[in-house]
N, C-alpha and C positions, 0 to 999 in steps of 0.2 A: 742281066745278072745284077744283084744288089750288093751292098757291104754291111753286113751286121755286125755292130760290137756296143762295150757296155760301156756308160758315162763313166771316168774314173771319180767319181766326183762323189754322186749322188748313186752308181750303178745301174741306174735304169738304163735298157734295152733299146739301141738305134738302129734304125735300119732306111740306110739313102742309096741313090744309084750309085755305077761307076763313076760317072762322070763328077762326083762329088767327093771324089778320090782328091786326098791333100786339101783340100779347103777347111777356110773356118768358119762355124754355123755355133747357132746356142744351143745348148741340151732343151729341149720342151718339157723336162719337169724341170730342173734348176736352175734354168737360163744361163748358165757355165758357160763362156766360149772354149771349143774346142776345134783340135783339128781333124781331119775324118782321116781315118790308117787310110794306105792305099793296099790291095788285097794283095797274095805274094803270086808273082809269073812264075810260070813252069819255066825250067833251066832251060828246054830244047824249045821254045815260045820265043824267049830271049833270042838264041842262040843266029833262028831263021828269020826273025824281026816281023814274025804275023802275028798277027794281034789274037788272042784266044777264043774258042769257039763261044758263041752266046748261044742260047734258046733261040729258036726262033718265035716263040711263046714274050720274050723278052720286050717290053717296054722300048718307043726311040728315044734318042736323048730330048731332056726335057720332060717326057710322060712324068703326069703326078705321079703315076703307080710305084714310077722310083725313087723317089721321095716319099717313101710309107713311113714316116717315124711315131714310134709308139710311145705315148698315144696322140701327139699334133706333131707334123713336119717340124722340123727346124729352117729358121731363116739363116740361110747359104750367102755368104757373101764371098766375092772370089779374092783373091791376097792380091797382094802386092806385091808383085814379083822386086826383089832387092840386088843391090847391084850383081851381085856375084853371083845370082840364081840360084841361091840358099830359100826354102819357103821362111817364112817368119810366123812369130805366134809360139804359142808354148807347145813343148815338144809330149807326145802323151804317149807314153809306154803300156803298149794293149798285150807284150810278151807273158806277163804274172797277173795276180789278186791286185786289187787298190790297196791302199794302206790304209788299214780302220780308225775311225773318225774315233774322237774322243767318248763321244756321247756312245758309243756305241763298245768300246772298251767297258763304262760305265755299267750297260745293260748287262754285259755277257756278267760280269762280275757279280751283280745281285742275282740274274738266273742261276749263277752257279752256285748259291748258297754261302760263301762264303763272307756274306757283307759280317755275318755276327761274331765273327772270330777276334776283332779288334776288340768289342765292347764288353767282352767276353771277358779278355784279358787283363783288362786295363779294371774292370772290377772284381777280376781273382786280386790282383796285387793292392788294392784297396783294402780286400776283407784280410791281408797276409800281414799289410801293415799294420792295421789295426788290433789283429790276436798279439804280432811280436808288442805293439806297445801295450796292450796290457798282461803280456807275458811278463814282462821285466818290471812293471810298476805297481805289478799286484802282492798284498800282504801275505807272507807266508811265515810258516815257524820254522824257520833255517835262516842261516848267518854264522856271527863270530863276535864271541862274549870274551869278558876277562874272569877270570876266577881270582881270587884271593885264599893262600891256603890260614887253616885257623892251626893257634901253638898246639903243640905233639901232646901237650900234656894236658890242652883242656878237652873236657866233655859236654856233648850234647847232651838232654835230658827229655824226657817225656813221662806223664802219667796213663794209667789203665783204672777208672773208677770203677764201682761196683756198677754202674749201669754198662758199660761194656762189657759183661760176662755174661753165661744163662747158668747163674745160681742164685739161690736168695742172697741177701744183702748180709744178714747175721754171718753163715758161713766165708762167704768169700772177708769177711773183716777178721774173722778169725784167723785163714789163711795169709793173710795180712800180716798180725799182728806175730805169726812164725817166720815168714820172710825177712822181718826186722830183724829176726835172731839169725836167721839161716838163709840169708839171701845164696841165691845163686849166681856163678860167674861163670861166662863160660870168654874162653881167650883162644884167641888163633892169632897165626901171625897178621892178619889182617886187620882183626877188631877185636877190640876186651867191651864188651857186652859184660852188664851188673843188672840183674831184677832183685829188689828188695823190698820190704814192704814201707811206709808211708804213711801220716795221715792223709794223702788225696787219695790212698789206694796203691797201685802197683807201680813203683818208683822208677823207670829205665834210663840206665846210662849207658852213652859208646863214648868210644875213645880210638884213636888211631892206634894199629898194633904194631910191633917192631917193621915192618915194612912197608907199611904207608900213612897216608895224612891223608888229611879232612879239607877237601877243597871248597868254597863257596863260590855260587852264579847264583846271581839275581833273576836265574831263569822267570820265576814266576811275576818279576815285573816286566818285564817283555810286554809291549803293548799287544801282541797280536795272540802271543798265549797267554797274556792274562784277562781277555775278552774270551779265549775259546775257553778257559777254567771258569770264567763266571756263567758262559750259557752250557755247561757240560759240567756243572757240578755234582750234580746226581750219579751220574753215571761215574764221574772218577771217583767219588767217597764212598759207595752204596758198596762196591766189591771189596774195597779194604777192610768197614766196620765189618762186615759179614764175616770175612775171614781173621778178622782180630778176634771177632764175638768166638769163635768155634775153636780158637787153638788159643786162645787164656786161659778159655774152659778148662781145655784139656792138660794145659800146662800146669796149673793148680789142683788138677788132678794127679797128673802124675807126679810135683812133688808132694802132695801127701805121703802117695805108695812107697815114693823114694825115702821120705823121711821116717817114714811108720819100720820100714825094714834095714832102716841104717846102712841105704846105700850112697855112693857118692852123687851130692847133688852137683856137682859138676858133669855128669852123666845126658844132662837135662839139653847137650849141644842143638837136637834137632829142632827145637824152639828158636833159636839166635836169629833167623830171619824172620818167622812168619808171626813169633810174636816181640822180643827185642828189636827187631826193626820197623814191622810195621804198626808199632806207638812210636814210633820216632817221626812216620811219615806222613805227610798228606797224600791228597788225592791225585797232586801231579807227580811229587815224589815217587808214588805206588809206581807207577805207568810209566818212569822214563830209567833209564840205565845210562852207564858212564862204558865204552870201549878205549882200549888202551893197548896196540900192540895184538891188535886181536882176541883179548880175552875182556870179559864180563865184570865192570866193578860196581856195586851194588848205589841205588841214592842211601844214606845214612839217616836224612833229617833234613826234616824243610820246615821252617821254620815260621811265625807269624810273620814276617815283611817281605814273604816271596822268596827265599833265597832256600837254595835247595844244595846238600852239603854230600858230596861221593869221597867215599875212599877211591881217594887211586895210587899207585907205587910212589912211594918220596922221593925228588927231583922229576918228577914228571913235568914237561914243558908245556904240552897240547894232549888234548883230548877229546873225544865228540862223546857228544850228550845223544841220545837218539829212543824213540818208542819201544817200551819194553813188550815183550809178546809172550802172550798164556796159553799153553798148551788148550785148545778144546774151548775155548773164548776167542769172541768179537773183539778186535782190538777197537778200543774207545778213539783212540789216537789215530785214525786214517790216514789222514793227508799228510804229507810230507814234512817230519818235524826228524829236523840235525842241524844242531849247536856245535861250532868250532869252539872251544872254550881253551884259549891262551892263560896260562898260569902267571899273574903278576907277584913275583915274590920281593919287588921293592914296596908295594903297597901296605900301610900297615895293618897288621891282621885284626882281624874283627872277629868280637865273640858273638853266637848265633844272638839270636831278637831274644827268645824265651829259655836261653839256660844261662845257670847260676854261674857266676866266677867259679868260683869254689863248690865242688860238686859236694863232696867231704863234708864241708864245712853247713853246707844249705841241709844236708840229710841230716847231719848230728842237731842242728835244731831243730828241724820237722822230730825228729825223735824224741827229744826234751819235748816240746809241747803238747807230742801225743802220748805223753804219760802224764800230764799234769790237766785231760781231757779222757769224756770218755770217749770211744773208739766212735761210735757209730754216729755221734754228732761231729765228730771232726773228718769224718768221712764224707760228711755232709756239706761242709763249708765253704768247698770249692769243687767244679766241675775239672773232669780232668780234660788236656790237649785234647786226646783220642777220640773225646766223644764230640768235639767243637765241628 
Protein backbone atom coordinates (compact mmCIF):
# COMPACT_ATOMS: atom_id res chain seq x y z
CA UNK A 1 0.00 0.00 0.00
CA UNK A 2 1.40 3.65 -0.77
CA UNK A 3 0.45 7.22 0.62
CA UNK A 4 -0.29 9.76 -2.02
CA UNK A 5 -0.88 13.37 -1.31
CA UNK A 6 0.09 16.86 -2.66
CA UNK A 7 3.19 19.25 -1.58
CA UNK A 8 1.34 22.15 0.39
CA UNK A 9 3.91 24.22 -1.01
CA UNK A 10 4.61 23.89 -4.55
CA UNK A 11 1.45 21.25 -5.06
CA UNK A 12 3.04 18.72 -6.83
CA UNK A 13 1.97 15.13 -6.56
CA UNK A 14 3.77 12.54 -3.70
CA UNK A 15 3.54 9.23 -3.50
CA UNK A 16 5.90 7.09 -0.76
CA UNK A 17 5.21 3.77 1.26
CA UNK A 18 3.50 3.06 4.52
CA UNK A 19 6.29 2.87 6.38
CA UNK A 20 7.12 6.62 5.58
CA UNK A 21 3.96 7.36 7.33
CA UNK A 22 4.99 10.53 9.81
CA UNK A 23 8.35 11.22 8.70
CA UNK A 24 10.14 14.16 7.15
CA UNK A 25 11.49 13.92 3.54
CA UNK A 26 11.97 17.07 0.87
CA UNK A 27 9.43 17.74 -1.85
CA UNK A 28 11.62 16.69 -5.28
CA UNK A 29 10.25 19.55 -7.11
CA UNK A 30 10.78 22.41 -4.19
CA UNK A 31 13.02 20.76 -1.86
CA UNK A 32 10.34 21.93 0.93
CA UNK A 33 10.74 19.76 4.15
CA UNK A 34 7.69 18.22 4.94
CA UNK A 35 5.98 15.58 6.91
CA UNK A 36 4.25 12.51 5.21
CA UNK A 37 0.19 12.46 6.61
CA UNK A 38 -0.21 9.09 7.99
CA UNK A 39 -3.36 7.37 6.01
CA UNK A 40 -6.66 7.05 8.19
CA UNK A 41 -7.31 3.29 10.03
CA UNK A 42 -10.63 1.84 9.83
CA UNK A 43 -12.56 2.37 13.24
CA UNK A 44 -13.05 -1.75 13.66
CA UNK A 45 -8.84 -2.09 12.48
CA UNK A 46 -8.32 0.10 15.44
CA UNK A 47 -10.84 -1.38 17.60
CA UNK A 48 -9.04 -5.54 17.18
CA UNK A 49 -5.34 -3.92 16.94
CA UNK A 50 -4.62 -5.90 13.23
CA UNK A 51 -2.85 -4.21 11.25
CA UNK A 52 -4.98 -3.57 7.70
CA UNK A 53 -5.02 -5.83 4.79
CA UNK A 54 -2.24 -4.97 2.15
CA UNK A 55 -2.01 -6.45 -1.48
CA UNK A 56 -0.20 -9.06 -1.72
CA UNK A 57 0.89 -7.61 -5.18
CA UNK A 58 2.41 -4.97 -2.24
CA UNK A 59 6.01 -3.98 -2.16
CA UNK A 60 8.28 -5.30 1.45
CA UNK A 61 9.39 -2.56 3.44
CA UNK A 62 12.09 -0.94 2.00
CA UNK A 63 11.01 -1.84 -1.84
CA UNK A 64 12.06 1.23 -4.03
CA UNK A 65 8.61 0.72 -5.72
CA UNK A 66 7.29 2.39 -2.33
CA UNK A 67 9.21 5.27 -2.69
CA UNK A 68 7.72 6.18 -6.15
CA UNK A 69 7.78 10.02 -5.87
CA UNK A 70 6.71 12.01 -8.83
CA UNK A 71 8.95 12.74 -10.54
CA UNK A 72 12.50 11.69 -8.13
CA UNK A 73 12.00 10.04 -4.59
CA UNK A 74 12.33 12.20 -1.73
CA UNK A 75 15.28 11.89 0.65
CA UNK A 76 13.31 10.34 3.89
CA UNK A 77 15.08 11.03 7.13
CA UNK A 78 13.55 9.54 10.22
CA UNK A 79 12.64 12.27 13.27
CA UNK A 80 13.62 12.55 16.34
CA UNK A 81 11.47 11.25 18.52
CA UNK A 82 11.14 14.32 21.46
CA UNK A 83 10.69 13.85 24.90
CA UNK A 84 7.13 13.46 25.24
CA UNK A 85 6.56 11.45 21.93
CA UNK A 86 5.03 14.44 20.14
CA UNK A 87 6.53 14.04 16.27
CA UNK A 88 8.46 17.45 15.58
CA UNK A 89 8.85 19.40 12.25
CA UNK A 90 5.96 21.50 10.78
CA UNK A 91 2.62 20.46 11.20
CA UNK A 92 0.91 20.12 7.23
CA UNK A 93 -2.69 20.11 6.96
CA UNK A 94 -3.60 17.74 3.72
CA UNK A 95 -7.80 18.21 5.22
CA UNK A 96 -8.35 21.49 2.46
CA UNK A 97 -6.72 23.51 -0.73
CA UNK A 98 -3.10 25.25 0.07
CA UNK A 99 -3.40 28.71 0.40
CA UNK A 100 -2.45 30.54 -3.07
CA UNK A 101 0.81 31.99 -3.34
CA UNK A 102 1.10 35.53 -4.25
CA UNK A 103 2.37 35.20 -7.56
CA UNK A 104 -0.41 33.23 -8.41
CA UNK A 105 -3.31 35.65 -7.04
CA UNK A 106 -1.34 37.99 -9.52
CA UNK A 107 -1.92 35.62 -12.59
CA UNK A 108 -5.66 34.69 -11.79
CA UNK A 109 -6.20 38.49 -11.82
CA UNK A 110 -4.67 39.55 -15.26
CA UNK A 111 -6.46 36.14 -16.74
CA UNK A 112 -9.42 37.60 -15.47
CA UNK A 113 -9.26 40.66 -17.38
CA UNK A 114 -9.75 42.86 -14.91
CA UNK A 115 -5.97 44.40 -14.75
CA UNK A 116 -7.48 47.51 -17.08
CA UNK A 117 -10.14 48.83 -14.77
CA UNK A 118 -7.72 50.83 -12.58
CA UNK A 119 -6.03 52.65 -15.49
CA UNK A 120 -9.26 53.06 -16.81
CA UNK A 121 -10.36 54.97 -14.03
CA UNK A 122 -7.82 56.97 -12.98
CA UNK A 123 -7.73 58.42 -16.79
CA UNK A 124 -11.60 58.95 -16.85
CA UNK A 125 -10.92 61.41 -13.72
CA UNK A 126 -8.01 63.08 -15.46
CA UNK A 127 -10.06 63.83 -18.68
CA UNK A 128 -13.29 65.09 -15.81
CA UNK A 129 -10.64 67.21 -14.23
CA UNK A 130 -9.47 68.82 -16.99
CA UNK A 131 -13.24 69.60 -18.97
CA UNK A 132 -14.27 70.92 -15.10
CA UNK A 133 -11.06 73.32 -15.25
CA UNK A 134 -11.81 74.63 -18.50
CA UNK A 135 -15.40 74.61 -17.76
CA UNK A 136 -15.20 77.31 -15.15
CA UNK A 137 -12.10 79.38 -16.76
CA UNK A 138 -13.46 79.60 -20.18
CA UNK A 139 -14.71 83.06 -21.62
CA UNK A 140 -18.17 83.34 -22.02
CA UNK A 141 -20.85 86.30 -22.57
CA UNK A 142 -22.65 85.83 -19.11
CA UNK A 143 -21.90 87.47 -15.71
CA UNK A 144 -23.10 90.67 -13.84
CA UNK A 145 -22.68 94.40 -14.97
CA UNK A 146 -23.71 97.69 -13.41
CA UNK A 147 -26.00 99.92 -15.23
CA UNK A 148 -26.18 103.57 -14.67
CA UNK A 149 -29.74 104.96 -15.39
CA UNK A 150 -29.58 108.44 -17.71
CA UNK A 151 -32.09 111.90 -16.43
CA UNK A 152 -35.91 111.22 -17.22
CA UNK A 153 -35.72 114.25 -19.32
CA UNK A 154 -32.81 113.56 -21.67
CA UNK A 155 -32.99 112.04 -25.06
CA UNK A 156 -31.17 109.64 -27.17
CA UNK A 157 -30.82 110.68 -30.95
CA UNK A 158 -30.04 109.03 -34.25
CA UNK A 159 -30.02 110.10 -37.93
CA UNK A 160 -31.63 108.05 -41.15
CA UNK A 161 -29.65 109.64 -44.53
CA UNK A 162 -30.81 109.56 -47.85
CA UNK A 163 -28.59 106.54 -48.54
CA UNK A 164 -30.60 104.39 -46.05
CA UNK A 165 -33.85 104.38 -48.01
CA UNK A 166 -34.74 102.96 -51.67
CA UNK A 167 -35.69 106.26 -53.13
CA UNK A 168 -33.87 108.88 -55.18
CA UNK A 169 -32.20 111.33 -53.20
CA UNK A 170 -34.20 114.51 -54.54
CA UNK A 171 -37.62 112.99 -53.27
CA UNK A 172 -36.64 111.58 -49.93
CA UNK A 173 -35.05 115.45 -49.12
CA UNK A 174 -38.22 116.70 -49.92
CA UNK A 175 -39.91 114.38 -47.48
CA UNK A 176 -37.47 115.85 -45.39
CA UNK A 177 -37.84 119.12 -45.59
CA UNK A 178 -42.03 118.43 -44.63
CA UNK A 179 -41.05 116.47 -41.60
CA UNK A 180 -39.32 119.72 -40.41
CA UNK A 181 -42.86 121.20 -40.51
CA UNK A 182 -44.86 118.06 -39.57
CA UNK A 183 -42.67 115.71 -37.73
CA UNK A 184 -44.28 112.84 -36.26
CA UNK A 185 -44.51 111.83 -32.48
CA UNK A 186 -45.67 108.91 -31.36
CA UNK A 187 -45.81 108.47 -27.20
CA UNK A 188 -46.80 105.54 -25.00
CA UNK A 189 -46.36 105.17 -21.63
CA UNK A 190 -42.99 103.56 -22.29
CA UNK A 191 -41.27 105.77 -24.89
CA UNK A 192 -42.09 109.30 -26.59
CA UNK A 193 -40.45 108.50 -29.93
CA UNK A 194 -40.08 112.26 -32.36
CA UNK A 195 -38.97 111.58 -36.39
CA UNK A 196 -38.56 114.95 -37.82
CA UNK A 197 -36.78 116.13 -40.62
CA UNK A 198 -32.95 117.49 -40.59
CA UNK A 199 -30.18 118.60 -42.41
CA UNK A 200 -28.50 114.94 -42.04
CA UNK A 201 -31.86 113.66 -43.10
CA UNK A 202 -34.32 111.78 -40.73
CA UNK A 203 -33.75 113.13 -37.27
CA UNK A 204 -34.84 110.35 -34.30
CA UNK A 205 -35.34 110.93 -30.81
CA UNK A 206 -36.53 108.60 -27.60
CA UNK A 207 -36.99 109.59 -24.29
CA UNK A 208 -38.21 107.68 -21.39
CA UNK A 209 -42.10 107.73 -20.89
CA UNK A 210 -44.14 108.27 -17.68
CA UNK A 211 -43.12 104.77 -16.66
CA UNK A 212 -39.76 104.08 -17.18
CA UNK A 213 -36.03 105.17 -17.64
CA UNK A 214 -33.23 104.82 -19.83
CA UNK A 215 -30.69 102.55 -18.24
CA UNK A 216 -27.06 102.31 -19.56
CA UNK A 217 -24.41 98.89 -19.68
CA UNK A 218 -21.18 99.07 -21.15
CA UNK A 219 -22.36 95.85 -22.69
CA UNK A 220 -20.62 96.26 -25.70
CA UNK A 221 -17.22 96.88 -24.01
CA UNK A 222 -17.21 93.58 -22.50
CA UNK A 223 -14.09 92.03 -23.53
CA UNK A 224 -15.59 88.74 -24.76
CA UNK A 225 -18.65 90.34 -26.67
CA UNK A 226 -16.87 92.97 -27.86
CA UNK A 227 -14.36 90.34 -29.83
CA UNK A 228 -17.67 88.25 -30.79
CA UNK A 229 -19.14 91.89 -32.41
CA UNK A 230 -15.94 92.61 -34.08
CA UNK A 231 -15.66 88.90 -35.83
CA UNK A 232 -19.82 88.86 -36.29
CA UNK A 233 -20.26 92.23 -37.56
CA UNK A 234 -21.83 91.40 -40.71
CA UNK A 235 -24.10 89.29 -39.67
CA UNK A 236 -25.30 91.63 -36.57
CA UNK A 237 -25.53 95.12 -39.01
CA UNK A 238 -26.60 93.41 -42.42
CA UNK A 239 -30.35 92.32 -40.73
CA UNK A 240 -30.89 95.65 -39.17
CA UNK A 241 -29.85 98.12 -42.57
CA UNK A 242 -32.10 95.75 -44.52
CA UNK A 243 -34.81 96.17 -42.28
CA UNK A 244 -34.32 99.99 -41.60
CA UNK A 245 -33.80 100.26 -45.58
CA UNK A 246 -37.54 98.71 -46.16
CA UNK A 247 -39.75 100.35 -43.48
CA UNK A 248 -38.23 104.22 -43.88
CA UNK A 249 -39.22 103.44 -47.25
CA UNK A 250 -42.30 102.72 -46.25
CA UNK A 251 -42.80 105.03 -43.36
CA UNK A 252 -42.21 108.05 -45.84
CA UNK A 253 -44.44 106.58 -47.65
CA UNK A 254 -47.03 106.46 -45.63
CA UNK A 255 -46.60 109.87 -44.29
CA UNK A 256 -47.08 111.28 -47.44
CA UNK A 257 -50.65 109.45 -47.79
CA UNK A 258 -51.21 110.57 -44.17
CA UNK A 259 -50.31 114.09 -44.83
CA UNK A 260 -51.84 114.51 -48.59
CA UNK A 261 -55.38 113.40 -46.77
CA UNK A 262 -55.11 115.38 -43.57
CA UNK A 263 -54.94 112.45 -41.27
CA UNK A 264 -53.39 112.36 -37.98
CA UNK A 265 -49.87 111.84 -38.28
CA UNK A 266 -49.72 110.47 -34.91
CA UNK A 267 -51.62 107.47 -36.51
CA UNK A 268 -47.92 106.51 -37.81
CA UNK A 269 -47.47 104.20 -34.07
CA UNK A 270 -46.52 100.90 -36.01
CA UNK A 271 -43.21 102.56 -37.28
CA UNK A 272 -42.02 103.29 -33.25
CA UNK A 273 -39.79 100.08 -33.27
CA UNK A 274 -38.81 99.05 -36.57
CA UNK A 275 -38.01 102.38 -37.79
CA UNK A 276 -37.71 104.97 -34.48
CA UNK A 277 -35.78 102.37 -32.88
CA UNK A 278 -33.91 100.70 -35.12
CA UNK A 279 -31.89 104.19 -36.04
CA UNK A 280 -31.32 104.38 -32.56
CA UNK A 281 -29.60 100.82 -32.60
CA UNK A 282 -26.70 98.94 -33.52
CA UNK A 283 -25.94 95.63 -34.49
CA UNK A 284 -25.58 94.34 -30.89
CA UNK A 285 -28.42 96.59 -29.64
CA UNK A 286 -30.64 94.88 -32.64
CA UNK A 287 -30.01 91.28 -31.13
CA UNK A 288 -30.22 91.57 -27.46
CA UNK A 289 -33.35 92.53 -25.13
CA UNK A 290 -33.71 93.73 -21.38
CA UNK A 291 -36.34 90.99 -19.17
CA UNK A 292 -37.86 92.36 -16.09
CA UNK A 293 -40.40 90.39 -14.11
CA UNK A 294 -41.00 88.48 -17.05
CA UNK A 295 -41.89 90.73 -19.53
CA UNK A 296 -40.03 92.17 -22.79
CA UNK A 297 -38.06 95.70 -22.57
CA UNK A 298 -36.80 96.86 -25.78
CA UNK A 299 -32.49 98.04 -26.31
CA UNK A 300 -33.32 101.88 -26.95
CA UNK A 301 -29.71 102.94 -28.32
CA UNK A 302 -26.32 101.94 -28.35
CA UNK A 303 -24.34 104.27 -28.66
CA UNK A 304 -20.55 104.99 -30.21
CA UNK A 305 -18.55 103.75 -26.84
CA UNK A 306 -20.41 100.41 -26.49
CA UNK A 307 -22.86 101.24 -24.18
CA UNK A 308 -26.20 99.98 -24.99
CA UNK A 309 -29.45 101.94 -23.26
CA UNK A 310 -33.10 99.75 -22.37
CA UNK A 311 -36.11 101.04 -21.06
CA UNK A 312 -37.08 99.29 -18.12
CA UNK A 313 -39.90 100.26 -15.28
CA UNK A 314 -38.44 103.42 -12.99
CA UNK A 315 -36.94 101.93 -9.70
CA UNK A 316 -36.01 98.97 -11.33
CA UNK A 317 -32.98 97.32 -9.13
CA UNK A 318 -31.81 94.21 -11.39
CA UNK A 319 -32.37 92.96 -14.66
CA UNK A 320 -31.02 90.49 -17.37
CA UNK A 321 -29.85 91.44 -20.49
CA UNK A 322 -30.21 88.16 -22.84
CA UNK A 323 -30.35 87.25 -26.92
CA UNK A 324 -33.16 88.52 -28.69
CA UNK A 325 -34.94 85.76 -31.07
CA UNK A 326 -36.74 86.27 -34.73
CA UNK A 327 -39.56 84.59 -35.60
CA UNK A 328 -38.27 82.24 -38.95
CA UNK A 329 -34.44 83.40 -38.34
CA UNK A 330 -31.04 81.97 -37.33
CA UNK A 331 -30.23 83.56 -34.18
CA UNK A 332 -26.79 85.21 -34.78
CA UNK A 333 -26.29 85.06 -30.88
CA UNK A 334 -25.88 81.17 -30.28
CA UNK A 335 -24.03 80.56 -27.43
CA UNK A 336 -24.95 81.39 -24.18
CA UNK A 337 -25.03 85.29 -23.68
CA UNK A 338 -27.07 86.68 -20.07
CA UNK A 339 -26.00 89.84 -18.24
CA UNK A 340 -27.17 90.35 -14.53
CA UNK A 341 -27.28 94.16 -14.89
CA UNK A 342 -27.39 95.69 -11.19
CA UNK A 343 -28.81 99.30 -11.39
CA UNK A 344 -26.25 101.89 -9.68
CA UNK A 345 -28.34 104.86 -8.85
CA UNK A 346 -25.59 106.58 -6.65
CA UNK A 347 -23.39 106.77 -9.80
CA UNK A 348 -23.53 109.93 -11.52
CA UNK A 349 -25.63 109.65 -14.82
CA UNK A 350 -24.11 109.99 -18.11
CA UNK A 351 -25.31 111.22 -21.26
CA UNK A 352 -25.08 108.62 -24.21
CA UNK A 353 -21.42 109.16 -26.38
CA UNK A 354 -23.50 110.71 -29.61
CA UNK A 355 -26.61 112.66 -28.31
CA UNK A 356 -26.98 116.28 -27.89
CA UNK A 357 -27.54 117.96 -24.21
CA UNK A 358 -30.17 119.59 -25.49
CA UNK A 359 -32.23 117.68 -27.98
CA UNK A 360 -34.54 121.00 -28.65
CA UNK A 361 -31.92 123.08 -28.76
CA UNK A 362 -29.45 120.90 -31.29
CA UNK A 363 -32.71 120.57 -33.86
CA UNK A 364 -33.64 124.31 -33.71
CA UNK A 365 -29.98 124.93 -35.16
CA UNK A 366 -29.81 122.09 -37.57
CA UNK A 367 -33.03 123.98 -38.56
CA UNK A 368 -31.59 127.53 -38.81
CA UNK A 369 -28.67 126.25 -40.84
CA UNK A 370 -30.68 124.25 -43.15
CA UNK A 371 -32.40 127.30 -44.40
CA UNK A 372 -29.53 129.49 -44.78
CA UNK A 373 -28.15 126.09 -47.18
CA UNK A 374 -29.53 124.42 -50.01
CA UNK A 375 -31.08 121.10 -48.94
CA UNK A 376 -29.44 118.62 -50.90
CA UNK A 377 -25.80 119.85 -50.17
CA UNK A 378 -26.46 119.90 -46.54
CA UNK A 379 -27.75 116.58 -46.99
CA UNK A 380 -24.53 115.81 -48.00
CA UNK A 381 -22.31 117.06 -45.39
CA UNK A 382 -22.48 114.39 -42.88
CA UNK A 383 -23.14 110.56 -42.99
CA UNK A 384 -25.76 109.66 -40.75
CA UNK A 385 -25.38 106.91 -37.44
CA UNK A 386 -27.57 104.28 -39.34
CA UNK A 387 -25.63 103.92 -42.08
CA UNK A 388 -22.04 103.75 -39.88
Amino acid sequence: MAIQFNCPYCTASIRVGDEAAGKVGKCPKCETKLRVPKPDVDAATEGTGAAPDEPESSPATGASEAFDFDPAPPSIEPLEPAETGAATGPVIDTTGEPPPSYASLVKKKRQGGGWWIGPVLFGGLLLAAAAGYWWFTRATMTGELTGVPIPVDKAVTAYVGPAAVDMPRREFMQAVEGLTVDPVLIDSTALHIEIRGSRFGLRVAAQAGPETELVGVGLGRHPVVSAFVAEHAAALNDPLAQELRTEATGFIESWREARAAGMELGNLAAYRDVVGLNALLGGLGYHTEAIYDGTIYPCVHEDADGALYYAVPRGTEAFVVRARTFEGRTPVISEPFEFTIHVDREETPTQPADSPDDAEAEDRSETQEAAAAPADDDASTAPSPAEK
